[in-house]
gemmi code that builds the backbone of each chain (N, CA, C; Angstrom):
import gemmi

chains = {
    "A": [
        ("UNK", (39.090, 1.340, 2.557), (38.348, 2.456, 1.976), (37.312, 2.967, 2.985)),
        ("UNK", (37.348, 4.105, 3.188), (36.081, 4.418, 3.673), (35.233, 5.636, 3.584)),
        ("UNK", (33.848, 5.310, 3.924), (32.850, 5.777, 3.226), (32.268, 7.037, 4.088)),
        ("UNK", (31.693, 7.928, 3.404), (30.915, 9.233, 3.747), (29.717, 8.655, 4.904)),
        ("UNK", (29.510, 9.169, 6.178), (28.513, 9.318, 6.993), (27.871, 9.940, 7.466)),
        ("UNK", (26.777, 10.445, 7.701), (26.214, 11.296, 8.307), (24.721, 10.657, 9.278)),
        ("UNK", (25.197, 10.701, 10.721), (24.155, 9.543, 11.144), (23.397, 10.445, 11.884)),
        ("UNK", (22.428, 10.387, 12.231), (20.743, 10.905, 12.654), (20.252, 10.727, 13.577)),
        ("UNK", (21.139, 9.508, 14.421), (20.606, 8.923, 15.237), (20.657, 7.000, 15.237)),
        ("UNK", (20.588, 6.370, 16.618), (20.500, 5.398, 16.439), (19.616, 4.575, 15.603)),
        ("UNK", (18.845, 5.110, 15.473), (17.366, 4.202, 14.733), (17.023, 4.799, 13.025)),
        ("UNK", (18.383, 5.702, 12.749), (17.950, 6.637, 11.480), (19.616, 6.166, 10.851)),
        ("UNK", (19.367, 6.551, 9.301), (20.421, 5.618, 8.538), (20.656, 7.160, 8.389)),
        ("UNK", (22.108, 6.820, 7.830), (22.999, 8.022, 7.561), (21.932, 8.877, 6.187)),
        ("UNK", (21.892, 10.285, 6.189), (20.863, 11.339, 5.417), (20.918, 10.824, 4.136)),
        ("UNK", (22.025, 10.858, 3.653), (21.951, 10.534, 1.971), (21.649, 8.871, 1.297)),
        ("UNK", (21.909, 8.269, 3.054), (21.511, 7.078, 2.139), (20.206, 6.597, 2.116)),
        ("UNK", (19.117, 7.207, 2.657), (17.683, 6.660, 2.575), (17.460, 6.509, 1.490)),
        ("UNK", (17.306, 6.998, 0.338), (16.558, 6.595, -1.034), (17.288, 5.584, -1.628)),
        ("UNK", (18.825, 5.254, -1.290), (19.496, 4.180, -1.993), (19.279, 3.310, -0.847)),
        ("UNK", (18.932, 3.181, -0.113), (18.589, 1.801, 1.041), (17.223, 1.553, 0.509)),
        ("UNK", (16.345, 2.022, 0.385), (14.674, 2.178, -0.263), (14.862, 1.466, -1.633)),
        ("UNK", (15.779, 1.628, -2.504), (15.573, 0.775, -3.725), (16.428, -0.511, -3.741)),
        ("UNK", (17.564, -0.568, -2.917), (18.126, -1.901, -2.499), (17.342, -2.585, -1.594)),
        ("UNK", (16.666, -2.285, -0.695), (15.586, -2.961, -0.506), (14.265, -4.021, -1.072)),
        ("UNK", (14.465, -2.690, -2.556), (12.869, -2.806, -3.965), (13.595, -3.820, -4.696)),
        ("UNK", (14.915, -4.201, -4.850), (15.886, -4.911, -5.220), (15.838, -3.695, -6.778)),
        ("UNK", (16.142, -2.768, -6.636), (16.032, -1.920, -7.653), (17.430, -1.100, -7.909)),
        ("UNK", (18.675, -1.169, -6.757), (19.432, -0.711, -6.975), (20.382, -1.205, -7.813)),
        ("UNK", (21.038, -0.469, -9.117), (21.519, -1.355, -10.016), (23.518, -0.703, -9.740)),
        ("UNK", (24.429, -0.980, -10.299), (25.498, -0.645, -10.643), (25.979, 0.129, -9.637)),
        ("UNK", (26.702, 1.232, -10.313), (27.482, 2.215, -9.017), (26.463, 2.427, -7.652)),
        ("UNK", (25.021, 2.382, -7.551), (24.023, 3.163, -6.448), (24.394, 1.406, -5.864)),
        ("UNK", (24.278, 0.445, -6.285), (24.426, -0.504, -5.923), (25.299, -1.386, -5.255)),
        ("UNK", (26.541, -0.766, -5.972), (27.929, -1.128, -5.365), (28.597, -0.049, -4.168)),
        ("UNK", (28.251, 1.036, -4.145), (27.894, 2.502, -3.554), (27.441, 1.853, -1.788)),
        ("UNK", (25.693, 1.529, -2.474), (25.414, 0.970, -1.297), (25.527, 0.029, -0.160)),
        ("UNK", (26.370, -1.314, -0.905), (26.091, -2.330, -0.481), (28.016, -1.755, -0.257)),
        ("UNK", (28.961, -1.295, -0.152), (29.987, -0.865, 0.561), (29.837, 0.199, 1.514)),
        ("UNK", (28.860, 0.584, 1.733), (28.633, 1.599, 2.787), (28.073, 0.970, 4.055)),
        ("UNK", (26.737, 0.246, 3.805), (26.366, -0.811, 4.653), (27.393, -1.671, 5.133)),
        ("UNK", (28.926, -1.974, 4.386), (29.683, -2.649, 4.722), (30.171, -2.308, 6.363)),
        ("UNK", (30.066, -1.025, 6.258), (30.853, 0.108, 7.427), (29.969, 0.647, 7.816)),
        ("UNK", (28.301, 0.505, 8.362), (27.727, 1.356, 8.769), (26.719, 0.493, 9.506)),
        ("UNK", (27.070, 0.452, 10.677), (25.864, -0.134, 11.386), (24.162, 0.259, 11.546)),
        ("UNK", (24.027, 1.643, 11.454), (22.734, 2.032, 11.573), (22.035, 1.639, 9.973)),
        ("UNK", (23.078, 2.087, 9.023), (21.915, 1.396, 7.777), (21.908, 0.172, 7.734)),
        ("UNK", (22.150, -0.189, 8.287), (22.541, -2.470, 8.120), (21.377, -2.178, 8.950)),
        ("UNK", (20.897, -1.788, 9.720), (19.802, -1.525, 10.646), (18.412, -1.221, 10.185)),
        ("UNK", (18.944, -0.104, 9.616), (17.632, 0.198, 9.108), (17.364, -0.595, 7.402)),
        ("UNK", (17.818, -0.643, 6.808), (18.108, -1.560, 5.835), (17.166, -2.961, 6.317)),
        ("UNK", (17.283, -3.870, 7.596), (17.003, -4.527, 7.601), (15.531, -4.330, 8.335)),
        ("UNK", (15.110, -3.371, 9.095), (13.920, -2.936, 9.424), (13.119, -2.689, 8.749)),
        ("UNK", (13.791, -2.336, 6.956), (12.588, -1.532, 6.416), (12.229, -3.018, 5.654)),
        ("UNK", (13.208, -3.866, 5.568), (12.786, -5.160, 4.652), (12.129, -6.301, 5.424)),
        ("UNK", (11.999, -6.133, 6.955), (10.983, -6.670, 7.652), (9.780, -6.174, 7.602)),
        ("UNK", (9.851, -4.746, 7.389), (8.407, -3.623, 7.049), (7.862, -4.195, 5.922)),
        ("UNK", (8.745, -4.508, 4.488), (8.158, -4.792, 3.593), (7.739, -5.996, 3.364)),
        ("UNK", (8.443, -6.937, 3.946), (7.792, -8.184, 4.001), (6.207, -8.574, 5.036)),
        ("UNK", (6.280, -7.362, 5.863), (4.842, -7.643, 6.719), (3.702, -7.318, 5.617)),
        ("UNK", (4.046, -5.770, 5.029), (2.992, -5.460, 3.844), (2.606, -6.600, 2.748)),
        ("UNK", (3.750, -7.259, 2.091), (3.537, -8.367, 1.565), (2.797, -9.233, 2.076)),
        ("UNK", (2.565, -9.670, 3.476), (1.861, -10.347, 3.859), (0.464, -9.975, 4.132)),
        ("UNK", (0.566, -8.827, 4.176), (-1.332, -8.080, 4.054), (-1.971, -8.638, 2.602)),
        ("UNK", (-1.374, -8.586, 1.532), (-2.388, -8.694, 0.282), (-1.972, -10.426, -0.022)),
        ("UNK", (-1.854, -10.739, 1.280), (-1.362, -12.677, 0.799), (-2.823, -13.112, 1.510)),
        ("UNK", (-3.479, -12.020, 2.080), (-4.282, -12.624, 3.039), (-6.113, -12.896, 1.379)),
        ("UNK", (-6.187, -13.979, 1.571), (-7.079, -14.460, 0.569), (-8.718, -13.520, 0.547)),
        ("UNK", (-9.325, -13.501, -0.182), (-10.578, -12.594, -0.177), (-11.515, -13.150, 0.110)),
        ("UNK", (-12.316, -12.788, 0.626), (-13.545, -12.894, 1.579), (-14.434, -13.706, 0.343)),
        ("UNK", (-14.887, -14.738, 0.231), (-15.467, -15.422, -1.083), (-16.780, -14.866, -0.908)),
        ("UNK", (-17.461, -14.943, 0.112), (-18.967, -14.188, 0.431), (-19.111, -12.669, 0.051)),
        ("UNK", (-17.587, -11.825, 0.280), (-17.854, -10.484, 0.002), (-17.822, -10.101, -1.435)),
        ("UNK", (-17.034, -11.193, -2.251), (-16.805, -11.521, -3.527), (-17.984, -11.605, -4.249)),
        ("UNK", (-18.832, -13.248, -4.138), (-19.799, -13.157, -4.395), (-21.256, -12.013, -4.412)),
        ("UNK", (-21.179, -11.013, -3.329), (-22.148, -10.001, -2.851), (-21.628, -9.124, -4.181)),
        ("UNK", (-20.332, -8.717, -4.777), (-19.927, -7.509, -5.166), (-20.231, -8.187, -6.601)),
        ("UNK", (-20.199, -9.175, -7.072), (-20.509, -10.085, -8.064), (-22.493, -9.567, -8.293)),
        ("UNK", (-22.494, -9.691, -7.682), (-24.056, -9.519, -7.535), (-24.530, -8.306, -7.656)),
        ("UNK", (-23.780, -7.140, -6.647), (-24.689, -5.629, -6.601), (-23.984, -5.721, -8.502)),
        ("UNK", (-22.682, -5.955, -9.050), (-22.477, -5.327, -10.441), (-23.298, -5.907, -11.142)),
        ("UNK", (-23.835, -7.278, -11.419), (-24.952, -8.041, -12.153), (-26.167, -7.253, -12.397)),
        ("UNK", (-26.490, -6.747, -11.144), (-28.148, -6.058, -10.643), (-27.564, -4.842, -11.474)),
        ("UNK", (-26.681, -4.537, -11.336), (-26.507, -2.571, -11.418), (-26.409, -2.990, -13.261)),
        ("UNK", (-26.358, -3.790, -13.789), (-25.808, -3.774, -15.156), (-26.552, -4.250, -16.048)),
        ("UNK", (-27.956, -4.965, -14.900), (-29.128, -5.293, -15.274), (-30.063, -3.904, -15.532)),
        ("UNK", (-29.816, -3.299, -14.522), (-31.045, -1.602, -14.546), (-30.170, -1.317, -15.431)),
        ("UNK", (-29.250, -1.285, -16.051), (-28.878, -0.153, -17.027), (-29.129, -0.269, -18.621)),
    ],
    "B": [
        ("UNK", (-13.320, 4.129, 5.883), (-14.138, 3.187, 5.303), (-14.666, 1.885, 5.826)),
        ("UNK", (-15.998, 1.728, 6.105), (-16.172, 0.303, 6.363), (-16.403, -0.943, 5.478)),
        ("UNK", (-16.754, -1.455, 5.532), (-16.344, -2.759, 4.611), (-17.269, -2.712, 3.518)),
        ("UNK", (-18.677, -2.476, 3.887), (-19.619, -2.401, 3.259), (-19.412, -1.095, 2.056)),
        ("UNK", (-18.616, -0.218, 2.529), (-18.331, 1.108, 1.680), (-17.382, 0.778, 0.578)),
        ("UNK", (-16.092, -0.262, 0.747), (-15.453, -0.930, 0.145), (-16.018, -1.585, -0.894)),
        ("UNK", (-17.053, -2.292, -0.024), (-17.748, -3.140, -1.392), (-18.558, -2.774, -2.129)),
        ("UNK", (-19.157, -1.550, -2.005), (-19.656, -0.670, -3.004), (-18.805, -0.157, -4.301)),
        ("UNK", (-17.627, 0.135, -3.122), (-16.510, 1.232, -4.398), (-15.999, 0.325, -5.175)),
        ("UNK", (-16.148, -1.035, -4.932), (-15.077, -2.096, -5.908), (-16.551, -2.162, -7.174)),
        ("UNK", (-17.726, -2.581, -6.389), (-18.752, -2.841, -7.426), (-18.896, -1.781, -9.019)),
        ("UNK", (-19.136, -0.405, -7.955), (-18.872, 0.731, -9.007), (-17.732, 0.759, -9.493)),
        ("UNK", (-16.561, 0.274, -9.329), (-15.377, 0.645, -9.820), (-15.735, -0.442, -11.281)),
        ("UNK", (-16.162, -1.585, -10.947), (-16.452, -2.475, -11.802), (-17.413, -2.184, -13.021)),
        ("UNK", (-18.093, -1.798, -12.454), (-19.374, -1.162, -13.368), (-18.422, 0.188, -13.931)),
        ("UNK", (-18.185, 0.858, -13.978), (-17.411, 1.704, -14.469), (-16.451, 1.802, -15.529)),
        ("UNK", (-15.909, 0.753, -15.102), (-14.916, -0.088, -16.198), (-15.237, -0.623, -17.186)),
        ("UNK", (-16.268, -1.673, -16.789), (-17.096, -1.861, -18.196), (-17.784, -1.206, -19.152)),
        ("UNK", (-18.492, 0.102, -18.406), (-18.498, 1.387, -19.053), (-17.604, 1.726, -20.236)),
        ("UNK", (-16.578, 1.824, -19.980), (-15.416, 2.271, -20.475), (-14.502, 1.297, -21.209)),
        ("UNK", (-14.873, 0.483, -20.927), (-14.038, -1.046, -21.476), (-13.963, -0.072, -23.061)),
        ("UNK", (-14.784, -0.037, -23.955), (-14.454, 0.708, -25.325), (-13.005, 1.174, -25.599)),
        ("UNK", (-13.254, 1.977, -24.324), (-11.886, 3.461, -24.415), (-10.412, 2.792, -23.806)),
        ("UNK", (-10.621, 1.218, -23.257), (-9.383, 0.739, -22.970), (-8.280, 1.074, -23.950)),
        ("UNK", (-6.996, 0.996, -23.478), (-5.843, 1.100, -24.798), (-5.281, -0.333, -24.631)),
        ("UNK", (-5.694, -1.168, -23.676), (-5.111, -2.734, -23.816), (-3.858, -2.383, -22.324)),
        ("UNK", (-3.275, -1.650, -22.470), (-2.500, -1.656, -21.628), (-2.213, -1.459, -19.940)),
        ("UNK", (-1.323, -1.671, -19.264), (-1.415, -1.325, -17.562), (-3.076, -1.339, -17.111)),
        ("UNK", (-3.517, -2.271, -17.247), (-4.949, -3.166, -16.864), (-5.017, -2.899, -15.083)),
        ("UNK", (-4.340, -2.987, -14.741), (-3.995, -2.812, -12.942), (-3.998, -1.634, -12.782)),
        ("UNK", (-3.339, -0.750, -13.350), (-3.357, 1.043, -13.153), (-4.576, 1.801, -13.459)),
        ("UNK", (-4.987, 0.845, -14.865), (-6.818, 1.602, -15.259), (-7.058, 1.479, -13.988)),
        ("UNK", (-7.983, 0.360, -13.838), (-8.614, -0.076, -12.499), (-8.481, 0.786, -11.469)),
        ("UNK", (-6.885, 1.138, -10.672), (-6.877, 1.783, -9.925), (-7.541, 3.133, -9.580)),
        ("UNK", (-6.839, 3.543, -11.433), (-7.509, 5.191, -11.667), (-8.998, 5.239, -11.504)),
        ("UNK", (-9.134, 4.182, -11.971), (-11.337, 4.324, -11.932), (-11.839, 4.349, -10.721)),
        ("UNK", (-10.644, 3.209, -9.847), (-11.486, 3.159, -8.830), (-10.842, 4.259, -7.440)),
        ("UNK", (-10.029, 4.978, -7.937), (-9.634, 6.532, -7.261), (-10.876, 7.009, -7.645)),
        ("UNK", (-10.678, 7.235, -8.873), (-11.801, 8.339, -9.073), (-13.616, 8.583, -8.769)),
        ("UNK", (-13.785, 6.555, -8.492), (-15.042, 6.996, -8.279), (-15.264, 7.055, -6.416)),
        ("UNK", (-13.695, 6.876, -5.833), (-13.730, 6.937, -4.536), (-14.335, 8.482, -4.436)),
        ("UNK", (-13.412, 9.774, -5.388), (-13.599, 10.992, -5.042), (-15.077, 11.095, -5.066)),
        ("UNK", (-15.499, 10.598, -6.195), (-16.902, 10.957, -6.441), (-17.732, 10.759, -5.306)),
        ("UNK", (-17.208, 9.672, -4.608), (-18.326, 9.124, -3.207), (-17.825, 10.235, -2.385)),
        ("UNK", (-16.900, 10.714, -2.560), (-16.600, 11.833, -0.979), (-17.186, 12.974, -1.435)),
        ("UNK", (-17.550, 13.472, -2.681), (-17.964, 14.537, -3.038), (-19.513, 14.621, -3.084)),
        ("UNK", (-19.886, 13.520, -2.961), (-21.386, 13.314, -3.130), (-21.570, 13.328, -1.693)),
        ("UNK", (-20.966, 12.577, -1.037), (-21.111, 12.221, 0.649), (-21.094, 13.472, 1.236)),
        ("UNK", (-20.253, 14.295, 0.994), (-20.068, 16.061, 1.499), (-21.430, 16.757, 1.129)),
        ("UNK", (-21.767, 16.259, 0.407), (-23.372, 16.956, 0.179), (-24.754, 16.443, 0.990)),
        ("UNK", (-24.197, 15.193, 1.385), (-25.649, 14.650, 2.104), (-24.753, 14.755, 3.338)),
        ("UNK", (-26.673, 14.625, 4.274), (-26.605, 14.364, 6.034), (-25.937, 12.913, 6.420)),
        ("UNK", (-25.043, 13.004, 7.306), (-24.230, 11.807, 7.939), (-24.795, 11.066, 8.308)),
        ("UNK", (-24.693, 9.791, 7.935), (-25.494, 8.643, 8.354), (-24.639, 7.275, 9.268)),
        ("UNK", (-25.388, 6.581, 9.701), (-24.325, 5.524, 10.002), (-24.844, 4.472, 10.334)),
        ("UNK", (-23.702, 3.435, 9.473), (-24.035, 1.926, 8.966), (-24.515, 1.343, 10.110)),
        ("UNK", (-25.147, 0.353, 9.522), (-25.456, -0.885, 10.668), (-24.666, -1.393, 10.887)),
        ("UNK", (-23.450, -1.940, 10.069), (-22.336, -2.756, 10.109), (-20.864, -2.104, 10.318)),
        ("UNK", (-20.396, -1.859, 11.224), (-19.130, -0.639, 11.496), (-18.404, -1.906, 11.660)),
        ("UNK", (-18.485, -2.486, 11.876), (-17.415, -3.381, 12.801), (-16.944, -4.165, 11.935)),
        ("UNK", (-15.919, -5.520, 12.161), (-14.822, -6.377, 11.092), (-16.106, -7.383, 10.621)),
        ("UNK", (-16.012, -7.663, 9.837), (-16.538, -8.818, 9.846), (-15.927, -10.252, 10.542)),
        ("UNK", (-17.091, -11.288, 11.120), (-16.570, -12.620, 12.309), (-15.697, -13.347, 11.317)),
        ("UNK", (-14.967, -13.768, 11.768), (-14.896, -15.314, 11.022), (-14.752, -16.600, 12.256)),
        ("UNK", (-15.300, -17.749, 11.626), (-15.484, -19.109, 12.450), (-14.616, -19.634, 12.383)),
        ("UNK", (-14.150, -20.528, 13.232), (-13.364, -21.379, 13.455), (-11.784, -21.033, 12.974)),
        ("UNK", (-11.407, -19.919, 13.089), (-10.201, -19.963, 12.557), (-8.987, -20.230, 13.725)),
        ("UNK", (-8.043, -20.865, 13.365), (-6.732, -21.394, 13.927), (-6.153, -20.371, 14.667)),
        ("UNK", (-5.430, -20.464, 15.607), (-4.979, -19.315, 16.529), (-3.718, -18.475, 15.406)),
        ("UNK", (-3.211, -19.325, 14.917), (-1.769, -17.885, 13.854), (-2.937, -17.392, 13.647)),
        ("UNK", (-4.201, -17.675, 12.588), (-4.577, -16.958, 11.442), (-5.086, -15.654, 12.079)),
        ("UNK", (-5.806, -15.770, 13.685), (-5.966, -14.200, 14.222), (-5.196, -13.866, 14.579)),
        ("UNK", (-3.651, -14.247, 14.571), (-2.582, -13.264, 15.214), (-2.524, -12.658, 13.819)),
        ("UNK", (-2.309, -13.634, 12.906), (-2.116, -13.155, 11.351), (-3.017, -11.604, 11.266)),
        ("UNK", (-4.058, -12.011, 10.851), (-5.207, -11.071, 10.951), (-4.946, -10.067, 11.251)),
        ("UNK", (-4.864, -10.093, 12.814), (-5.236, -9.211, 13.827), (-3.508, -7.964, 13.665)),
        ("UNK", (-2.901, -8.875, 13.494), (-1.456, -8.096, 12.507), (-1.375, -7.209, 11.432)),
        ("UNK", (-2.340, -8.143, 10.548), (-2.709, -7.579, 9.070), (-3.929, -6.166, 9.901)),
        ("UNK", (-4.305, -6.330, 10.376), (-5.137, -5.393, 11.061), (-4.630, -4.179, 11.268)),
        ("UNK", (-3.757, -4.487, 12.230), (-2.620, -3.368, 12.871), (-2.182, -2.474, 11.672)),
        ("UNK", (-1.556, -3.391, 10.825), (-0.861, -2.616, 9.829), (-2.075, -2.001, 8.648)),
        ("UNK", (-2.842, -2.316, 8.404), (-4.007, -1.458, 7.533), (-4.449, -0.354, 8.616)),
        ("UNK", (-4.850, -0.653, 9.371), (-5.315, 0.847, 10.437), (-3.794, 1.924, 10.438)),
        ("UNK", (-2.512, 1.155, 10.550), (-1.890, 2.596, 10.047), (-1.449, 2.956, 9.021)),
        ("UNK", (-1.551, 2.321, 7.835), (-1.599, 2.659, 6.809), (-2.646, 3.627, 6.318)),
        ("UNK", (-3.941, 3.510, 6.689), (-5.054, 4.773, 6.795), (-5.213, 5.420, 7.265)),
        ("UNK", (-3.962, 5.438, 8.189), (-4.043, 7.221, 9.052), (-2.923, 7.983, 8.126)),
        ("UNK", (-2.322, 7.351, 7.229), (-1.408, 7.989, 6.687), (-2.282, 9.036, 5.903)),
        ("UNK", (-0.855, 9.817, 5.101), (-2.227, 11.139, 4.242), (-1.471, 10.410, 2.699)),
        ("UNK", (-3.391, 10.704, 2.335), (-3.717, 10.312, 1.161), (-2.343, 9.935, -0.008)),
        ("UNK", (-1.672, 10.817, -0.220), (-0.635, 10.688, -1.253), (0.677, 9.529, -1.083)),
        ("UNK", (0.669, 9.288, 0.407), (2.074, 8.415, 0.427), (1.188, 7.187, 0.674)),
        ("UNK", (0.017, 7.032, 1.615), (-1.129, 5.534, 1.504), (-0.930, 4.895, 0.282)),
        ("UNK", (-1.124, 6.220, -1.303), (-1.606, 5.531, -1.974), (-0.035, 4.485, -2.733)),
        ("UNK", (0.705, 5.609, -2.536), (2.501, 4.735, -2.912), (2.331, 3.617, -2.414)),
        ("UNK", (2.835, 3.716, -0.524), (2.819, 2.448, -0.149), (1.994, 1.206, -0.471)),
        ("UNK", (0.256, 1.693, -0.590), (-0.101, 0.355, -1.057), (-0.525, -0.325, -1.985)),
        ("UNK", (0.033, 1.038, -3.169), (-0.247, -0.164, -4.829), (1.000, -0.585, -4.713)),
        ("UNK", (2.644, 0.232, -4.315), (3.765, -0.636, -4.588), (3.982, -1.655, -3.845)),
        ("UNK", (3.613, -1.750, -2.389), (4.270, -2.407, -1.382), (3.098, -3.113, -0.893)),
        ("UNK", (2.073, -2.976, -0.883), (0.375, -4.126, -0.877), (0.626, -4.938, -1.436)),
        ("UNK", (0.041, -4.040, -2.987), (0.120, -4.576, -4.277), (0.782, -4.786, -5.288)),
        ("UNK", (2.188, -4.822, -4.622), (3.646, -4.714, -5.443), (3.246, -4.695, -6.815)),
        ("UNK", (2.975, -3.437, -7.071), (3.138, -2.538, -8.488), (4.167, -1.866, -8.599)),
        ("UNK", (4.998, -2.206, -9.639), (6.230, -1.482, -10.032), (5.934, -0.205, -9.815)),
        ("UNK", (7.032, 0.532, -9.888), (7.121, 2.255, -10.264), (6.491, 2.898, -11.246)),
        ("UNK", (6.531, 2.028, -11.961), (6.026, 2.734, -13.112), (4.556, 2.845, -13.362)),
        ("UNK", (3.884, 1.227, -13.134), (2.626, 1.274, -13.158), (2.140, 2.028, -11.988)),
        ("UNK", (2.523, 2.262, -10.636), (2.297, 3.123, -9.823), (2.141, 4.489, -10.605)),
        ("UNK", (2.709, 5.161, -11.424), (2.789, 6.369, -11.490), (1.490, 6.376, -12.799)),
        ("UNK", (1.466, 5.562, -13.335), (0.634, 5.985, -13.961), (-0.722, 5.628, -13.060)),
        ("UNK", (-0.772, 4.672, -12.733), (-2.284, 5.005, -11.936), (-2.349, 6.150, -11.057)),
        ("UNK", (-1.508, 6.877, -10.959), (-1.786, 8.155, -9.675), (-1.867, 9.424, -10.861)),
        ("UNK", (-1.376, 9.329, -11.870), (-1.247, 10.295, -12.600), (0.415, 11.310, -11.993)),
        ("UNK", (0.670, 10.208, -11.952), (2.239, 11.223, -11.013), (3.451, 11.161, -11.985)),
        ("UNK", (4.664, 11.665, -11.979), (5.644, 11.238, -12.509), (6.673, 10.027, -11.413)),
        ("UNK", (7.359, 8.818, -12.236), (7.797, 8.293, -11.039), (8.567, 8.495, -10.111)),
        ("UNK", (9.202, 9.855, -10.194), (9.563, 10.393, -9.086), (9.197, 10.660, -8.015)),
        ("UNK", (8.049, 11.190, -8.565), (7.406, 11.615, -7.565), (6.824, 9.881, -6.212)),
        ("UNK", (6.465, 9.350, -7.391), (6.093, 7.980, -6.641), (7.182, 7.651, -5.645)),
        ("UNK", (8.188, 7.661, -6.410), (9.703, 7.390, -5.462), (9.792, 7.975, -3.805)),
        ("UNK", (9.171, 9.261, -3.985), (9.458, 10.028, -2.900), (8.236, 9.996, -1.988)),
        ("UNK", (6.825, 9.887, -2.326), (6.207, 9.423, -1.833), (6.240, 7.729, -1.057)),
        ("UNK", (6.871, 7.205, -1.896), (7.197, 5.830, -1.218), (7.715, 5.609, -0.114)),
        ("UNK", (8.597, 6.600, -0.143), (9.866, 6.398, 0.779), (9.635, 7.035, 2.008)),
        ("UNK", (8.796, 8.166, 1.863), (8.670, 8.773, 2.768), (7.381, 8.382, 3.829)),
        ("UNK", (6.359, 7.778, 2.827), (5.397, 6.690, 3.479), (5.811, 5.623, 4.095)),
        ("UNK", (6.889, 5.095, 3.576), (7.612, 3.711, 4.297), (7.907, 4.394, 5.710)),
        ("UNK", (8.727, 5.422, 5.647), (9.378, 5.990, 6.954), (8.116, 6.421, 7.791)),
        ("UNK", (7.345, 6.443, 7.456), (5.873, 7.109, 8.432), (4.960, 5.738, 8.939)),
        ("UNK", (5.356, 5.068, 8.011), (4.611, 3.940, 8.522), (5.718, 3.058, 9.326)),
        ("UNK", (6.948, 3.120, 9.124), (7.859, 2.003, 9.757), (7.977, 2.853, 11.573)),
        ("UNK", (7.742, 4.315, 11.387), (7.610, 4.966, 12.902), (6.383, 4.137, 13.436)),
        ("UNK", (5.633, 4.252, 12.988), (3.898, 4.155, 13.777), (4.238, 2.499, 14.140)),
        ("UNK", (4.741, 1.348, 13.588), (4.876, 0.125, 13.439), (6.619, -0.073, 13.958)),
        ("UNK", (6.809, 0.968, 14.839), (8.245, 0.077, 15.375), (8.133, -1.333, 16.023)),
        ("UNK", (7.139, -1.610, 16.648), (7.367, -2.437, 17.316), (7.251, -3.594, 16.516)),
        ("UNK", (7.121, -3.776, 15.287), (6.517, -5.158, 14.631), (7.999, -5.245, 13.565)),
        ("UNK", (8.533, -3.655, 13.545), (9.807, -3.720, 12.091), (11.043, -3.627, 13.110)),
        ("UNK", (11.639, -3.681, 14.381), (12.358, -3.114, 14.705), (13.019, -4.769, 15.183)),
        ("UNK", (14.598, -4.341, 14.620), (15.246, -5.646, 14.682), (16.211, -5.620, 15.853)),
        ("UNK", (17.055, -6.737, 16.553), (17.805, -6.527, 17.862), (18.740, -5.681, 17.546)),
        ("UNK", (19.418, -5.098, 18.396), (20.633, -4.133, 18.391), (21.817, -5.430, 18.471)),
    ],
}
model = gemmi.Model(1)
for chain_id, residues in chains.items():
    chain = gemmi.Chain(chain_id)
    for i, (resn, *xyz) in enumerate(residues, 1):
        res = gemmi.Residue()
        res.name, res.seqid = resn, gemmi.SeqId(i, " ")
        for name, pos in zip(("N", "CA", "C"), xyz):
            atom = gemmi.Atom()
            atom.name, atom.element = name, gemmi.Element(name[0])
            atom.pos, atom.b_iso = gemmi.Position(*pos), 0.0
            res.add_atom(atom)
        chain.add_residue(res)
    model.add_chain(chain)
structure = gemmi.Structure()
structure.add_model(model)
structure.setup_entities()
């Protein structure tokens, strides 16, 4: 079988499939967009590409809000709302 | 924003909320929050547009001691990627980092922006692609 392409470039996934690579990514793609996608990627090297670039992207972001909170800046913001809720 | 500006907007965002705690409906607790604390961001830029420019004592990161060599590559990573996430414009920042920060579904995304989730959708995606340019070198896998 094979599938519809339209490629952009080495570093760019074929046009129509960005928003269905974006939610197979979100693990959001369900049924036909799903089975759709994951047979196109079968035959398409640049979205297997980018596909896997954007889920290294998302796993770095994931790792931004893993990073723990400042307990001192915590405590300070704990404090100006106490004071501010005290004057009021 | 510097840090100190941050920790203002979370305080007021806080104080705000409790304000309002009354008018809660119980529900998407993460999206209120957000909305309050959008909104009292605008308020600081709208107030700030009215006064003379000033500038903090404290511009810079805050130190930390003794930390292990990953944790400042960590950091200093996590760094990288927040500085371009804030050059982004306002509308796709805010996609990328309640869904993909703060992995907030679609949905609760849209309601804290006041958007439909389409719209979130397309903002997402198109923020991902703006931010995965600026950050090739950290997302880009072997050929």
């Amino acid at each position: 079988m094979s599938f519809f392409h339209r490629h952009r470039g080495p570093d760019e996934p074929c046009r129509h499939m960005e928003g269905r690579l974006n939610l197979v990514a979100d693990g959001r793609a369900r049924g036909l967009t799903l089975w759709y996608t994951l047979a196109h990627l079968a035959t398409c090297p640049y979205c297997r590409r980018f596909l896997d670039s954007l889920k290294t992207l998302l796993a770095r972001l994931h790792q931004v809000r893993q990073s723990e909170p400042n307990e001192v800046v915590v405590a300070r913001i704990v404090e100006q709302y106490r004071s501010a809720q005290a004057r009021e | 924003m510097n840090s100190t500006d941050a920790e203002d907007l979370v305080g007021q965002t806080l104080l705000a909320a409790a304000r309002a705690w009354g008018n809660f409906d119980g529900r998407y607790i993460r999206s209120w929050l957000v909305t309050i604390l959008k909104n009292e961001h605008l308020k600081g830029i709208r107030s700030k547009a009215s006064r003379p420019k000033t500038v903090g004592l404290e511009d810079g990161k805050e130190l930390t001691e003794g930390s292990p060599e990953h944790e400042i590559d960590t950091r200093a990573f996590a760094d990288e990627i927040l500085k371009e996430l804030d050059s982004l414009p306002e509308d796709f920042r805010m996609a990328v980092a309640l869904c993909d920060v703060e992995q907030m579904s679609y949905e609760d995304a849209a309601q804290a922006l006041g958007v439909p989730i389409g719209t979130v959708r397309s903002r997402l995606f198109r923020g991902r692609r703006l931010l995965r340019d600026k950050l090739k070198a950290y997302t880009e896998v072997p050929k």
